[in-house]
C-alpha positions as a Markdown table, in Angstrom:
| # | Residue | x | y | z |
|---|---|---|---|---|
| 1 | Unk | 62.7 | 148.7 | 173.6 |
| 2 | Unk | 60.6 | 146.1 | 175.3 |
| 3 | Unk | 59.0 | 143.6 | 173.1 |
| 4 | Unk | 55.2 | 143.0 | 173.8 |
| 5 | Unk | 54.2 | 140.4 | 174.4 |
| 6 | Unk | 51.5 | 138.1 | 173.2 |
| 7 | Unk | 50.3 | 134.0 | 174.0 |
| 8 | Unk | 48.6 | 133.5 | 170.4 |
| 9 | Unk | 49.0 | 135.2 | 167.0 |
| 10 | Unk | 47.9 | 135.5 | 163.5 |
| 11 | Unk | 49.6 | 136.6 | 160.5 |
| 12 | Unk | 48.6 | 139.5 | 158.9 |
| 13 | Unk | 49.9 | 141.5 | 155.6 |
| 14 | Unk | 52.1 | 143.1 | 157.6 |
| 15 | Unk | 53.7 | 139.7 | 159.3 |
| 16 | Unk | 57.8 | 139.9 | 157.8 |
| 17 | Unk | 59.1 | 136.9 | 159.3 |
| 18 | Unk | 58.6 | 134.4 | 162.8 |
| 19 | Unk | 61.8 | 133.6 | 164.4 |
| 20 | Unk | 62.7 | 131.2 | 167.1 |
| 21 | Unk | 63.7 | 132.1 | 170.3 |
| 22 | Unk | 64.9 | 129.2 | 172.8 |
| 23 | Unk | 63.4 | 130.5 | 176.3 |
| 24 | Unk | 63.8 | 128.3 | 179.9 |
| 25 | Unk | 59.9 | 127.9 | 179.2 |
| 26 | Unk | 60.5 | 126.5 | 175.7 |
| 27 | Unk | 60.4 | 127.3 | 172.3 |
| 28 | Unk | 58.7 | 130.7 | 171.7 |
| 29 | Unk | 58.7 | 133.3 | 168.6 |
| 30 | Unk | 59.8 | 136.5 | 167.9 |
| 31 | Unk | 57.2 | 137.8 | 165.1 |
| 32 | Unk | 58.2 | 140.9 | 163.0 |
| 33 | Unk | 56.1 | 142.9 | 161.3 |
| 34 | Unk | 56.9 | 146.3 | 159.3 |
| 35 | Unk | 57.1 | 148.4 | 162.0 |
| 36 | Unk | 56.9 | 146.3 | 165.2 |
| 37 | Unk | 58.0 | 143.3 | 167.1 |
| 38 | Unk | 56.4 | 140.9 | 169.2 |
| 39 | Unk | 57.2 | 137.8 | 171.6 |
| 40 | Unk | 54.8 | 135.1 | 171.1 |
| 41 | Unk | 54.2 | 132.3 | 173.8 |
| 42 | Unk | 53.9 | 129.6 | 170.7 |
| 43 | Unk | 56.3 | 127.8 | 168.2 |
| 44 | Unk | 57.0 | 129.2 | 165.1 |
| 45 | Unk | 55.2 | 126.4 | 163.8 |
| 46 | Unk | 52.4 | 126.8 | 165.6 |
| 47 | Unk | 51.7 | 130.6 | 164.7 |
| 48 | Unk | 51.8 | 128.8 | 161.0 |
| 49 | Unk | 49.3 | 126.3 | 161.8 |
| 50 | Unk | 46.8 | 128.7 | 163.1 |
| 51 | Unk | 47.0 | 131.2 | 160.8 |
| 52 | Unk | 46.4 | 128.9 | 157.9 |
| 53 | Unk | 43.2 | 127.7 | 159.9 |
| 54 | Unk | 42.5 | 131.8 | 160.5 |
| 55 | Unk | 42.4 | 131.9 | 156.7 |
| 56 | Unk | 40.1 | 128.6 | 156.1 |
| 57 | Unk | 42.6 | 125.6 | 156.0 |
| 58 | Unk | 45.8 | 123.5 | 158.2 |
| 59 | Unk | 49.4 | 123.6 | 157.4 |
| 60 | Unk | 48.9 | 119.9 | 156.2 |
| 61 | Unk | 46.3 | 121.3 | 154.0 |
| 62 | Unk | 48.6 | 124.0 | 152.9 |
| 63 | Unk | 51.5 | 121.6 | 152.3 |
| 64 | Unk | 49.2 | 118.8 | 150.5 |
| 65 | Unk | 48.3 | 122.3 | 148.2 |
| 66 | Unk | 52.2 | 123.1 | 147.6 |
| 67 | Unk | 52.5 | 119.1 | 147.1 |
| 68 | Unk | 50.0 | 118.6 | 144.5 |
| 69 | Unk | 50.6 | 122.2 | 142.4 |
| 70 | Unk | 54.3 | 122.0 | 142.5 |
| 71 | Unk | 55.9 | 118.1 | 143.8 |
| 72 | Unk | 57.4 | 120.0 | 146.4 |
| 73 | Unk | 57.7 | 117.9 | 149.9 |
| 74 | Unk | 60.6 | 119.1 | 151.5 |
| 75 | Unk | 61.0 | 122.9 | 152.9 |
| 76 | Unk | 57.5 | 123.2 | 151.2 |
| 77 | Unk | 56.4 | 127.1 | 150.6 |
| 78 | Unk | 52.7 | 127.8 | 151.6 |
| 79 | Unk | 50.6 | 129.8 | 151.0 |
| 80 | Unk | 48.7 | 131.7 | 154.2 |
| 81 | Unk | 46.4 | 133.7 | 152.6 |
| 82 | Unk | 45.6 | 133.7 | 148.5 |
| 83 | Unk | 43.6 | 136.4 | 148.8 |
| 84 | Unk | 46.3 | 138.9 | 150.4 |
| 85 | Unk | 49.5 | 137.5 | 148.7 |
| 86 | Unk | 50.4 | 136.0 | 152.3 |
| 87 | Unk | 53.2 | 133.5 | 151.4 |
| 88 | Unk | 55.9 | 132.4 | 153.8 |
| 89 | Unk | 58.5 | 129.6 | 153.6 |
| 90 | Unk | 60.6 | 127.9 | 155.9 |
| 91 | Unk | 64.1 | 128.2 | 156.3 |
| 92 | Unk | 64.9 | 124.5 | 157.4 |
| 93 | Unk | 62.3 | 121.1 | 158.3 |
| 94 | Unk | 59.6 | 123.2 | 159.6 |
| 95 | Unk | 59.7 | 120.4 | 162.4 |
| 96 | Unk | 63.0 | 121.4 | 163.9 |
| 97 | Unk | 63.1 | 124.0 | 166.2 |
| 98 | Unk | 65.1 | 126.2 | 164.4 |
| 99 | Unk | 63.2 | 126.8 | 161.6 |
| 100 | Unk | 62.5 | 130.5 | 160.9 |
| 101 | Unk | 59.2 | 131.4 | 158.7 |
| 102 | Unk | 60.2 | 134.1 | 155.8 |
| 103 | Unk | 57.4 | 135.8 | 154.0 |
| 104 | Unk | 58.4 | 136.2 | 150.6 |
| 105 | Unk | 56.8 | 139.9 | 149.9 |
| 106 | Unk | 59.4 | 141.1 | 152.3 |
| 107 | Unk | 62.5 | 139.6 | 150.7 |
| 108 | Unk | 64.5 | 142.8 | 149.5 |
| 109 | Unk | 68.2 | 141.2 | 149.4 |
| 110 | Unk | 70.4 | 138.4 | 150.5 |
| 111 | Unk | 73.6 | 138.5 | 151.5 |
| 112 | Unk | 76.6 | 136.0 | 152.1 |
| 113 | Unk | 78.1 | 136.6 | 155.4 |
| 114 | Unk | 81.7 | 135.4 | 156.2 |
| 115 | Unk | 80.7 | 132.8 | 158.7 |
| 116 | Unk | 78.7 | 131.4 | 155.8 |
| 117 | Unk | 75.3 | 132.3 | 156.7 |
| 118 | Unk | 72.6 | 134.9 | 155.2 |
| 119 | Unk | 71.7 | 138.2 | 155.6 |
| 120 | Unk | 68.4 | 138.8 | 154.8 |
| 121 | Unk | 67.6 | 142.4 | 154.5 |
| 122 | Unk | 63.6 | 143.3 | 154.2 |
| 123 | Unk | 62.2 | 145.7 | 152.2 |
| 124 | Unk | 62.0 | 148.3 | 155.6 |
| 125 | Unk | 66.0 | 147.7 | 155.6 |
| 126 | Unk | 65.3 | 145.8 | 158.8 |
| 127 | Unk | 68.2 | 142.8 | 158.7 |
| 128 | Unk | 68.4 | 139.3 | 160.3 |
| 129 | Unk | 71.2 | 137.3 | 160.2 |
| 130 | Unk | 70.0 | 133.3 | 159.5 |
| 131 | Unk | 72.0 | 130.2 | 159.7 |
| 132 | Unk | 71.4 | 128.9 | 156.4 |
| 133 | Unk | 73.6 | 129.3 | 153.0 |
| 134 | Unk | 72.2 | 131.9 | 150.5 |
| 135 | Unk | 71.9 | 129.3 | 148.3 |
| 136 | Unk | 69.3 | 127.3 | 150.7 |
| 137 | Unk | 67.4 | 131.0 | 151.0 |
| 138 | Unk | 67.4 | 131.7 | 147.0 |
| 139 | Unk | 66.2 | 128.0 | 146.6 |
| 140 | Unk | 63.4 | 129.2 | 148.9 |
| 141 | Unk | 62.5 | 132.2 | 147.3 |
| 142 | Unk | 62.3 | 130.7 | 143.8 |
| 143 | Unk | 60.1 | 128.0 | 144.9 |
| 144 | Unk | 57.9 | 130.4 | 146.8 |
| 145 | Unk | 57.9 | 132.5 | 143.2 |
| 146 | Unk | 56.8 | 129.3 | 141.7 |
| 147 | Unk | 53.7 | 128.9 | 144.0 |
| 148 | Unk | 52.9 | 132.5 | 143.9 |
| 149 | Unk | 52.8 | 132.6 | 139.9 |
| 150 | Unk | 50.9 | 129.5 | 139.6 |
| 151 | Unk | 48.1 | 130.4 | 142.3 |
| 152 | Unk | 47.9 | 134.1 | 140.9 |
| 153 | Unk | 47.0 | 132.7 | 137.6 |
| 154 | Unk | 44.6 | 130.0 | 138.9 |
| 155 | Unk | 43.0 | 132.5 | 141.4 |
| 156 | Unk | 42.8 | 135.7 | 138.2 |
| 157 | Unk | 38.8 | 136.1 | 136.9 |
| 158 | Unk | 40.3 | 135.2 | 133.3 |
| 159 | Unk | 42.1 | 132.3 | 133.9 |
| 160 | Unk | 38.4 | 131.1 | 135.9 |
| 161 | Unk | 36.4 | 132.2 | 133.3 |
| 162 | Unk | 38.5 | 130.4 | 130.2 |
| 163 | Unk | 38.8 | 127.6 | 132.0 |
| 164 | Unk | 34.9 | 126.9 | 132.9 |
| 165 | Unk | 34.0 | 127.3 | 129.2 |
| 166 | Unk | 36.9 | 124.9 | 128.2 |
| 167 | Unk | 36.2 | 122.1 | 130.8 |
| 168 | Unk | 33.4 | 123.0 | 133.2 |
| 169 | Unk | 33.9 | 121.2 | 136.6 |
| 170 | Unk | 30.1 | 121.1 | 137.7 |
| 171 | Unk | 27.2 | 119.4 | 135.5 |
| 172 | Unk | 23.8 | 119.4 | 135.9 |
| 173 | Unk | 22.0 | 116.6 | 136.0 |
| 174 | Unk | 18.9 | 116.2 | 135.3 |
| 175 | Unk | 16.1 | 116.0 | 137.4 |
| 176 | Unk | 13.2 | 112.8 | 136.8 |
């Protein structure tokens, strides 16, 4: 099956991963969603970067965010989209070429394979094969978990609510 193919990208909910792909016109992406493929004219990094400003911010922002919530500077997790649980992580410097961007909803199972890299099998049994120890990728996942958890509860009505009455952020001053 030919993959289609597209010069610009956002992520959406149904966005699984966004893979490399050396070409002789550069890097490029493969992008896989639940139940299609596409080639994408931009780096991985790229489709990252505009997706985060698709959803009202930068990947610096997002990183500053992971940064300041967790201490995390290194392989950072970010999150896309709040709003729609969209949070991917990268599998290596996200400035090297071959760093892959996971989403973390789609994570079913990770496997050791014998030439010491993972098998990552997504929750539509669809597999990829990374060159990175499981280790690395359960690292990732748990971080990811981390930032989830903690912007879940920040972004819930209750915690919002408690935590106006307890220390309001915004006073009113008075007008003379």
């Amino acid at each position: 099956m030919k993959k289609q193919i597209l010069t610009e990208y956002e992520i959406s909910p149904y966005t699984m991963a966004i893979l490399p792909e050396v070409t002789d016109k550069g890097v490029h992406s493969i992008v896989k969603e639940m139940d299609r493929e596409y080639m994408v004219t931009m780096k991985p990094i790229d489709i990252i970067d505009r997706s985060c400003h698709f959803f009202g911010s930068s990947l610096k922002g997002r990183r500053e965010a992971t940064k300041f919530i967790m201490g995390i500077t290194h392989k950072a997790p970010i999150v896309i989209d709040p709003t729609n649980y969209i949070y991917f992580f990268p599998t290596s410097s996200p400035n090297r070429q071959q760093c892959s961007w996971i989403s973390h909803s789609f994570v079913q199972s990770i496997q050791t394979t014998k030439y010491d890299e993972t098998l990552l099998t997504f929750s539509n049994k669809e597999e990829i094969v990374l060159p990175i120890s499981k280790g690395s990728i359960e690292n990732q996942l748990y971080r990811t978990a981390q930032l989830r958890t903690t912007l879940s509860s920040r972004i819930s009505p209750d915690f919002r609510k408690s935590s106006f009455m307890i220390s309001p952020h915004f006073h009113h001053s008075e007008v003379r």
